[in-house]
Each structure stands twice: as structure tokens, then as C-alpha cells.
C-alpha positions in Angstrom: -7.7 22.2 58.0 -4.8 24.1 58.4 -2.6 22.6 56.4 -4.9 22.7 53.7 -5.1 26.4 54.0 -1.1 26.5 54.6 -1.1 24.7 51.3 -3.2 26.8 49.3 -1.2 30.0 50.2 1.6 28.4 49.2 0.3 28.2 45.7 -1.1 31.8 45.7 2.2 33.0 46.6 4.1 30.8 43.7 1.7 32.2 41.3 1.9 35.7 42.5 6.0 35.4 42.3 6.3 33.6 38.7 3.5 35.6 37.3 4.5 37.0 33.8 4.1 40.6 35.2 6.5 39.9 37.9 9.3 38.2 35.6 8.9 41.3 33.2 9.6 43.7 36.3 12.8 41.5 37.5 14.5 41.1 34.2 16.2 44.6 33.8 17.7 43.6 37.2 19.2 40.4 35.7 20.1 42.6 32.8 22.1 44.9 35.5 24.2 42.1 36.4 25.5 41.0 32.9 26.9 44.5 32.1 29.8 44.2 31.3 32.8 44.9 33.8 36.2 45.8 32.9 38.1 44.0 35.6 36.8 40.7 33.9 39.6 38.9 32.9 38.6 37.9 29.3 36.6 40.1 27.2 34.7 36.6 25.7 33.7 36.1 28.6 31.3 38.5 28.8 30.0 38.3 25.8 29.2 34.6 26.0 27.5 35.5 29.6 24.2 36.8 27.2 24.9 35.3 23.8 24.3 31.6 23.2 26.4 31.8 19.3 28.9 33.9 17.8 27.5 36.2 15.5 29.3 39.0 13.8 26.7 41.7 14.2 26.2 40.9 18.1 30.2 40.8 18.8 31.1 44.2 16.6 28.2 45.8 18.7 29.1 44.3 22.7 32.9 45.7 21.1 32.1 49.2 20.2 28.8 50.2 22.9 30.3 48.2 25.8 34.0 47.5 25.7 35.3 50.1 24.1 32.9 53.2 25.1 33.5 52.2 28.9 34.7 55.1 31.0 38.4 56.0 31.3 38.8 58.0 34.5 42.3 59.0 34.2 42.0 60.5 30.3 40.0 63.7 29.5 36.2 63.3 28.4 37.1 65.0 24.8 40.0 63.0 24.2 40.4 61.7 20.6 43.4 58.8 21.4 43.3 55.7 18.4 45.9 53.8 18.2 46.6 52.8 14.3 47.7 49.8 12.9 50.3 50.5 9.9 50.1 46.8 8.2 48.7 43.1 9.3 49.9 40.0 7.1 48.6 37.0 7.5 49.1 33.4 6.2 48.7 29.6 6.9 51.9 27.4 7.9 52.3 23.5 7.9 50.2 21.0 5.7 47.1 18.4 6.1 44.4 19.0 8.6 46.8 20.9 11.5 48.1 23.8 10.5 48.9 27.4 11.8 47.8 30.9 11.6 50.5 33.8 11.3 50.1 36.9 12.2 52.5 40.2 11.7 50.9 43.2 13.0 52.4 46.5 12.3 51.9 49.3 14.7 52.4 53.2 13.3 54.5 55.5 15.5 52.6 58.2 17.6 53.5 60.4 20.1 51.9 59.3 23.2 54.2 60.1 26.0 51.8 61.7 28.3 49.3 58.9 27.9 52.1 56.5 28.9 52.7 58.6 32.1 48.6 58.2 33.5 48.8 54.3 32.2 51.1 51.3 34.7 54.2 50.1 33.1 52.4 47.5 31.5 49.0 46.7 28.9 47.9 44.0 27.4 47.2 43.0 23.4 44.4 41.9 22.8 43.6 39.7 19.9 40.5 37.7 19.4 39.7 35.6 16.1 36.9 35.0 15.1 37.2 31.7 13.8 35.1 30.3 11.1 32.9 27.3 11.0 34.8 24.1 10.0 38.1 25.3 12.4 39.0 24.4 15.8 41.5 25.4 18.2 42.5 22.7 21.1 42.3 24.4 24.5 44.6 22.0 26.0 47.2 22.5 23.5 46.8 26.0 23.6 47.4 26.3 27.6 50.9 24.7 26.8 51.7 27.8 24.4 50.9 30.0 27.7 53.1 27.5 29.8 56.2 28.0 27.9 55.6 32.1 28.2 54.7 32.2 24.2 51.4 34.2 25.3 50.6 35.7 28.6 47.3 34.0 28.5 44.8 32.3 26.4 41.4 31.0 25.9 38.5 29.3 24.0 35.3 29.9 24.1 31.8 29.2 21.9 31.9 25.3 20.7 35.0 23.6 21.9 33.4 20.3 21.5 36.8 19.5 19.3 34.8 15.7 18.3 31.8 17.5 16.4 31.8 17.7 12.1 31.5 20.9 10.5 27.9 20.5 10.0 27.0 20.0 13.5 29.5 22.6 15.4 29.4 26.2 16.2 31.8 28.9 15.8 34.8 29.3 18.1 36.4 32.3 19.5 40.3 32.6 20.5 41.1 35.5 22.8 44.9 35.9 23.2 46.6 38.6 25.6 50.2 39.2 25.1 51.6 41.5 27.8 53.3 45.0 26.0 55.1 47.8 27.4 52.8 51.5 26.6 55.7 53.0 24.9 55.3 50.3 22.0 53.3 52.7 20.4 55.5 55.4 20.2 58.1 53.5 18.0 57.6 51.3 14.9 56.9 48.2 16.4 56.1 44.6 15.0 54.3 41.8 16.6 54.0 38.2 15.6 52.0 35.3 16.5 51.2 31.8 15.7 48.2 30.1 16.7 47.7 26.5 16.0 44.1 25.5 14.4 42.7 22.3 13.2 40.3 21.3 10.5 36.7 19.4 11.7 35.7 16.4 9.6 34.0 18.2 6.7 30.3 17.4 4.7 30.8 15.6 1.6 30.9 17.8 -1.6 31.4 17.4 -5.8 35.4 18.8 -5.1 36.7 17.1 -2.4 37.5 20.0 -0.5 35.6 22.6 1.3 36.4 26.3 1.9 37.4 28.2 5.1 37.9 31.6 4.9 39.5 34.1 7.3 39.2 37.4 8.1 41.4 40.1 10.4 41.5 40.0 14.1 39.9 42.7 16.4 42.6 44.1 18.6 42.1 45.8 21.3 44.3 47.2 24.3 44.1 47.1 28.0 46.1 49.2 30.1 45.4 49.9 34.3 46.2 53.0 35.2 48.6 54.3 38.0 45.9 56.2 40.0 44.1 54.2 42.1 40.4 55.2 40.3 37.2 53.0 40.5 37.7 52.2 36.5 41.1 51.6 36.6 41.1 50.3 33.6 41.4 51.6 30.1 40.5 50.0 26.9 41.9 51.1 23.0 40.6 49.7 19.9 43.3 49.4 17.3 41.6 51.0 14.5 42.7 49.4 10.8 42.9 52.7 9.2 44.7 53.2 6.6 47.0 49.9 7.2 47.9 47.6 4.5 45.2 44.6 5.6 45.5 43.0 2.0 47.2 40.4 3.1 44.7 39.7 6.5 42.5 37.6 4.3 43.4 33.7 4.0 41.5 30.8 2.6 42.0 27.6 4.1 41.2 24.1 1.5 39.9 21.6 3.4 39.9 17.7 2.3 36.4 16.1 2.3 34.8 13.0 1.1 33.0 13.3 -2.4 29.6 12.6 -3.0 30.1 9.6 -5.6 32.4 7.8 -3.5 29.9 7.2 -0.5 29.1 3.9 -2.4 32.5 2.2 -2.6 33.9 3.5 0.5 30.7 2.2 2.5 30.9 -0.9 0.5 34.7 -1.5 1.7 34.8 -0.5 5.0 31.6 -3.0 5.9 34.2 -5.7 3.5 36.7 -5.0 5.7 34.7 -5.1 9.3 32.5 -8.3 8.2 36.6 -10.4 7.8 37.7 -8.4 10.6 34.9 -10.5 12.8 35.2 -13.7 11.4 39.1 -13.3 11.7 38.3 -12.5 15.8 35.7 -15.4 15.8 37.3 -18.2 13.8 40.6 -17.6 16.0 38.4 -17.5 19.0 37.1 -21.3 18.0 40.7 -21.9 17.0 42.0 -20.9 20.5 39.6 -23.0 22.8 40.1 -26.0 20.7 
């Protein structure tokens, strides 16, 4: 009898605890958890914590309410400080199915000595693409890049499944983080990078070739601060502006199998696997004779 009783207040207290009211009351504590931090180490990171896919809307607004509007102890609360980009070119190098990204970003000369003097002697660059669907980037290949010092660290994040088609992958996200001096901004300054991408197998079409487009990074910069504050850590957006961003747009033609081919190429290849296993069977026979 008294287990029975031990066993039924077991259930009352399971139904109490996962009742719909009770869930709705704990969820803004599971929301306090996922704020994000600044200490994290990449900024992806903690957007991918709550979001599932990369979508434009959801990234631009985790940028400008969370990353970017997150308190800067050592700067004044009415500070107006933007860093400004003066011109971004972009284009695609190599041929075929593996080919490169190039970027030249152009930074506009301010005068930001006494900024420089509250920040440490070093920040980070921060560039993130936003990669479109059909384009990978290889997070094995990519670590090798940070291993010979041409990036201060990297990562992928979103679908780096890298065996998926086009049709059946998500969007990808590269964050890079080259390490700068703060004083870059005070002089004309140009950086360049190169980032490696490869094409997924693509859906068949009329052309023979399907479209990828890209669009400009988001930059931001991280900088910790001298004084020893709880949010020692303070994050710029490099705002566009008036740069030259013309050239930031690239198009990327993929091959792809055509529609009115399916026929003859399915034809062929079973041709060619049918002979392949009577070759392997009749030189089996052969053999054991």
C-alpha cells in the first residue's frame, strides 16, 4: 500500500512540474542564460545558441540589439565613435568548383588617439560572411590557414555537413578574427584576405549552371580594455558609409547537370556499371578455374 501511494505522488509531482503553466514560468529563465556575453569567444556562437538557420533578418537584429549595443564601461554613455570603412573590393580567384574569395577592405583615417589610450594594445577584426546556399567552406582546411598565422582564428558554423547538394543543405557562416593594433584606424590602412570556398553538387537546370551570389561582410571590432571593468570588452561596427562597396557584390557560376541529359547519362552510367560486374564476375570464374 505504500508503495502504491509513493507511486501516485510521484506522478502528481511530474504533472505538477511539466505542467504547461510551470514551463511558461521557467522559460524567461532559460532565456536569461542565452543572452548573449561578450567574453564569448566567437560572436556565431551565440547566435546559433537560439537560432536553428541563418536568416538575414534574425542575424542583422542579434548584431545591432545585442552585440553591438552591449555596454562599454570604459567610454562615455553619449559617445558617438563609428569606425568608417573608405572602400571594400571584392572578387573570385582560381577556376572549377574550388575557388577563393578576396577581400580588400579600406579603412578611412580618424583621429582616435584617446580611444586608443582606454583600449589594450591589441583588437580583433572581425569578419563574418554570410555565405550563400550552394557554397561551402571546409573547416579542416580552414584550421590550417590559422596554423600557419594567416588568421588569428577561424570558424564554421550552421550546415558544415560539406557531403550534402545544394538542395538539401543550409546556409553557412564564416567568422574570421585577424588580430589589429587600435592605432589602424588612425592612418589609411588596407586589409586583405582570402578565404577558400567550394561549390555543393548543384540541382539540375535548362543552363547548366546555377547562380551564387555574394554580398559584403559584417565587420565588426573587438577591443578589451586596459581597466580591469566587469565588461571589459568593447565592440565597433564598421559602418559602410559612404565607402565605395561597388565592387562587394560577386556572382559565382556554378556547373550543373541539365535537365535533358538525365536520360543519356543514366543510360551510360548503368552501361558502364552492368560490364563493370560481369568484368569482376567473369574474371572471378576465370581465376578459380
Amino acid at each position: 500500500m505504500g508503495t502504491i501511494q509513493a507511486f501516485v505522488h510521484l506522478l502528481a509531482w511530474v504533472s505538477i512540474t511539466w505542467s504547461p503553466g510551470i514551463v511558461h514560468s521557467l522559460s524567461p529563465l532559460v532565456m536569461d542564460s542565452e543572452k548573449f556575453s561578450p567574453m564569448n569567444k566567437f560572436l556565431m556562437q551565440s547566435y546559433y545558441d537560439r537560432h536553428t538557420n541563418l536568416h538575414n533578418s534574425d542575424f542583422e537584429n542579434f548584431v545591432s540589439q545585442e552585440v553591438t549595443s552591449s555596454l562599454c564601461e570604459v567610454l562615455p554613455d553619449n559617445h558617438d565613435l563609428v569606425w568608417r570603412l573608405s572602400d571594400i573590393k571584392r572578387n573570385l580567384t582560381g577556376e572549377g568548383s574550388h575557388r577563393s574569395v578576396s577581400t580588400l577592405i579600406k579603412f578611412q583615417s580618424q583621429h582616435l588617439k584617446s580611444l586608443s589610450e582606454l583600449l589594450s594594445h591589441s583588437c580583433e577584426l572581425i569578419i563574418i560572411e554570410r555565405l550563400p546556399s550552394g557554397v561551402f567552406a571546409d573547416p579542416f582546411e580552414l584550421q590550417h590557414l590559422v596554423h600557419r598565422g594567416v588568421f588569428s582564428d577561424i570558424a564554421v558554423f550552421g550546415d558544415t555537413n560539406l557531403e550534402l547538394p545544394s538542395f538539401l543543405s543550409n546556409r553557412s557562416v564564416v567568422e574570421i578574427h585577424l588580430v589589429v593594433d587600435p592605432n589602424i584606424f588612425q592612418k589609411p590602412t588596407d586589409i586583405k584576405t582570402e578565404l577558400p570556398l567550394h561549390a555543393r553538387y548543384q540541382s539540375l537546370n535548362e543552363t547548366g549552371y546555377s547562380t551564387v551570389e555574394f554580398g559584403a561582410p559584417d565587420m565588426l571590432v573587438r577591443c578589451s580594455t586596459k581597466d580591469k571593468v566587469e565588461n571589459h570588452y568593447c565592440f565597433f561596427q564598421l559602418e559602410k558609409g559612404d565607402a565605395n562597396v561597388y565592387d562587394s557584390h560577386i556572382v559565382w557560376r556554378i556547373p550543373s547537370g541539365i535537365n535533358k541529359h538525365v536520360g543519356l547519362v543514366s543510360t551510360v552510367t548503368f552501361t558502364a556499371a552492368l560490364l563493370s560486374t560481369l568484368t569482376i564476375v567473369v574474371a572471378s570464374l576465370y581465376y578459380f578455374k
